[in-house]
C-alpha positions in Angstrom: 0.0 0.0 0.0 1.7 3.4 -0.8 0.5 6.3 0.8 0.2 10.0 0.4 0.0 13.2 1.1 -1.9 16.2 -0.4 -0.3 20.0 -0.3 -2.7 22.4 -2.2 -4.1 25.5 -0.9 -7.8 25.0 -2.6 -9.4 21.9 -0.5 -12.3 21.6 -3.6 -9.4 20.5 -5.9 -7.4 18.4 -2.3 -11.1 16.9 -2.1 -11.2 15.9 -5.6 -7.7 14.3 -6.0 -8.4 12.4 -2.8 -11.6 11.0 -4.1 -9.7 10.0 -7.8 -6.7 8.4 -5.2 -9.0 6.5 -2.8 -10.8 4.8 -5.6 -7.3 3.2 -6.7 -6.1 0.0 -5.3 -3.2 0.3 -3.5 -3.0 3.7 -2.9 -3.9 5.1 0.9 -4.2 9.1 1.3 -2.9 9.9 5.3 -3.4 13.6 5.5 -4.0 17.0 3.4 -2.4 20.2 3.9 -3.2 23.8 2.8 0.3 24.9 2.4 4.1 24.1 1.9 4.5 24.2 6.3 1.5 22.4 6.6 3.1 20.3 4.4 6.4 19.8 5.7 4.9 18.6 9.1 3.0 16.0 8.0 5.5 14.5 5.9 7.7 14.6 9.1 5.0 13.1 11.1 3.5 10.1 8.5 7.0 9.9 6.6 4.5 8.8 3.1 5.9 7.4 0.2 4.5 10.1 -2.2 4.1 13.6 -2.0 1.7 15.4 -4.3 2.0 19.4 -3.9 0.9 22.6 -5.4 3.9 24.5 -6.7 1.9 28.3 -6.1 0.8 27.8 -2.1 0.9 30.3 0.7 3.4 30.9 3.8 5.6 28.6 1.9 6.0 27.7 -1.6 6.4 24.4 -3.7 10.0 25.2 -4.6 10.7 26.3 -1.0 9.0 22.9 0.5 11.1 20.8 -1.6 14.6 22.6 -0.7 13.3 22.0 3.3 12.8 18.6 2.3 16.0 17.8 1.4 18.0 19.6 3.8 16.1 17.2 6.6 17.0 14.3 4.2 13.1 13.4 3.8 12.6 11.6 0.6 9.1 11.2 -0.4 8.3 10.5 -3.9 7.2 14.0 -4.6 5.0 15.0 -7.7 4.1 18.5 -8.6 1.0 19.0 -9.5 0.3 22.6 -10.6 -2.1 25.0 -12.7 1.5 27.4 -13.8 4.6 25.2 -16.3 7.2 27.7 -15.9 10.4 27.0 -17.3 12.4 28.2 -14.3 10.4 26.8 -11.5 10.4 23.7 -13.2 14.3 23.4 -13.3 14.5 24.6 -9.8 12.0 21.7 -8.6 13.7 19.4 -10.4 17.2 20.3 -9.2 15.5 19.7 -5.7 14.7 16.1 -6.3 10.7 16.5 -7.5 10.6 14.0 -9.8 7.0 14.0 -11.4 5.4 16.7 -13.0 1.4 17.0 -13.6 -0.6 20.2 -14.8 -4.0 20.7 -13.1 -5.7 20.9 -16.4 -3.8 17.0 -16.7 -6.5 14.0 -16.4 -6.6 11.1 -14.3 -4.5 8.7 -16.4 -1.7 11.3 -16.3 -2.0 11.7 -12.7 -1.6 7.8 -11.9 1.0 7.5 -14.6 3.1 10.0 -12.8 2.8 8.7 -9.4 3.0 5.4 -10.4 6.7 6.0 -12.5 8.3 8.4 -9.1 7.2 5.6 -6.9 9.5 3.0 -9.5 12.2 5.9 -9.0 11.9 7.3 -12.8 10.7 11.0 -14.2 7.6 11.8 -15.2 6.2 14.6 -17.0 2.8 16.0 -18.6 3.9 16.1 -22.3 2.9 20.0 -21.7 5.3 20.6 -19.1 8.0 18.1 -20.7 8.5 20.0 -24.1 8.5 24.0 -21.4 10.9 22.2 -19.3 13.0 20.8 -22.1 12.9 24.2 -24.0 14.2 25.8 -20.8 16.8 23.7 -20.2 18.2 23.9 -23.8 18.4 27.6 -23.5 19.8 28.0 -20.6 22.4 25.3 -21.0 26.3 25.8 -19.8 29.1 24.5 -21.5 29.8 21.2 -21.3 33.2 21.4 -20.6 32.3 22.7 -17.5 32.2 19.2 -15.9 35.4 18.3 -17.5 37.2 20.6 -14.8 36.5 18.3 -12.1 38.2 15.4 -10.6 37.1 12.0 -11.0 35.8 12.1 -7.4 34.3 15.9 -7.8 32.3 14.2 -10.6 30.6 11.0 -8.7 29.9 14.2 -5.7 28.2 15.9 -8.6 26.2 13.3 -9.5 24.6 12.1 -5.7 24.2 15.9 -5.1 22.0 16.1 -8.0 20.2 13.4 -7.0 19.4 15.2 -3.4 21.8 13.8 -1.4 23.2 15.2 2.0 27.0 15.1 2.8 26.3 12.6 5.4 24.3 10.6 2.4 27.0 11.5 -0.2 30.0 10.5 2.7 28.5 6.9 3.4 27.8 6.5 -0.8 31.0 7.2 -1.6 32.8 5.5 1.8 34.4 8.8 2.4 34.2 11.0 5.9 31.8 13.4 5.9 34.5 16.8 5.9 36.0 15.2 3.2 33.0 15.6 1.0 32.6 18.6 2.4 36.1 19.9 1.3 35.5 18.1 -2.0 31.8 20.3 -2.7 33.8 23.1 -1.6 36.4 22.7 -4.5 33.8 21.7 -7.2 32.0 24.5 -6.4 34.5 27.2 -6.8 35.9 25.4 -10.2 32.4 25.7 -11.7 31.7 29.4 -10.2 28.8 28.1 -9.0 27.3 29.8 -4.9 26.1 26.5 -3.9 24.5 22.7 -4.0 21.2 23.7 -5.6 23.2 26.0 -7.8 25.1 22.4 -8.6 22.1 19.8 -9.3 20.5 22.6 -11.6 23.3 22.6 -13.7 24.3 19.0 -13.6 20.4 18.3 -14.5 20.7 21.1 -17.5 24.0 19.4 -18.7 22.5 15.7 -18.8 25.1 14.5 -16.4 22.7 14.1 -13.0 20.9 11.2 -15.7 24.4 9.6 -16.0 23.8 5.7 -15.7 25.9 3.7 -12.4 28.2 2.1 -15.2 29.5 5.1 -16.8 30.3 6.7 -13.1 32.1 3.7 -11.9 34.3 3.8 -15.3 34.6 7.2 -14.8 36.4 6.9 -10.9 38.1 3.2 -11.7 35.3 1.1 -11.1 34.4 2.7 -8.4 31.3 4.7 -6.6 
């Protein structure tokens, strides 16, 4: 049984995805919230395996939920579901780790199919919001040779960081201390001019490199992660 929670600020439209979840097997709604801090404590308190949140709510935003998700290291399967597509706050989300994208206006089928693929661990997107988020991403692209200044090591940091990962996480991947990774994010950061870790995953998601596959790291540090 995977459960859920609901983040939306309207509770007409909370009511009616809860009624379109409840009717699927295997699917359990535990609470609703009417904002991002609402939000953030119930996925604290129930810990669910899915996430589905407005991107526009007030007191605290879709974009600033999912950043306070990942600095507590609380990994919900989280799926946008949102009436706006913008290019930018659709990179920003995804940089954060949100990896299923749905537009209000999306039906049921796409609604299911995008919970159904985060909860497998892949992307999902709402053909409308794939072809905005692919257009902003090709023109805001950096040069690719940008990830070519890195170390071996500085690469495989890049990678779990753009996945979400804490230091601590990224330290106990990689079987390295924790200051160590910190030293090493320190480095990668000033080669790529970049202020910090979201700064990082945005990029690494823009260049193609955060959807690197497990082989191709491991060849690129020695056979090792």
């Amino acid at each position: 049984m995977a459960t859920i929670i609901l983040v939306d600020d309207h509770k007409l439209f909370r009511e009616g995805l809860r009624k379109i979840l409840e009717a699927e097997d295997g699917l359990r709604v535990l609470g609703e919230g009417g904002d991002g801090e609402e939000g953030l404590e119930l996925v604290r308190r129930y810990h669910p395996d899915i996430l589905l949140f407005d991107i526009r709510m007030p007191r605290m935003d879709g974009v600033q939920l999912a950043q306070k998700l990942r600095e507590l290291g609380l990994k919900p399967a989280a799926v946008a579901v949102s009436a706006y597509d913008d290019g930018d706050t659709l990179a920003e989300l995804s940089a954060e780790g949100v990896r299923g994208f749905v537009l209000k206006s999306s039906g049921r089928k796409e609604l299911l199919d995008a919970i159904h693929a985060v909860l497998q661990g892949e992307l999902y997107a709402d053909p409308r919001v794939a072809g905005k988020l692919m257009a902003h991403l090709s023109n805001n692209r950096p040069p690719d040779n940008l990830i070519e200044a890195l170390s071996p090591r500085e690469k495989i940091i890049l990678y779990w960081i753009a996945q979400g990962y804490s230091n601590q996480e990224v330290a106990k991947q990689t079987v390295l201390s924790e200051k160590t990774v910190k030293n090493h994010v320190s480095h990668m950061l000033r080669k790529l001019g970049l202020r910090d870790r979201t700064q990082a995953a945005a990029m690494a998601w823009r260049l193609g490199f955060a959807q690197t596959s497990l082989e191709t790291l491991r060849a690129i540090n020695g056979g090792r992660l």
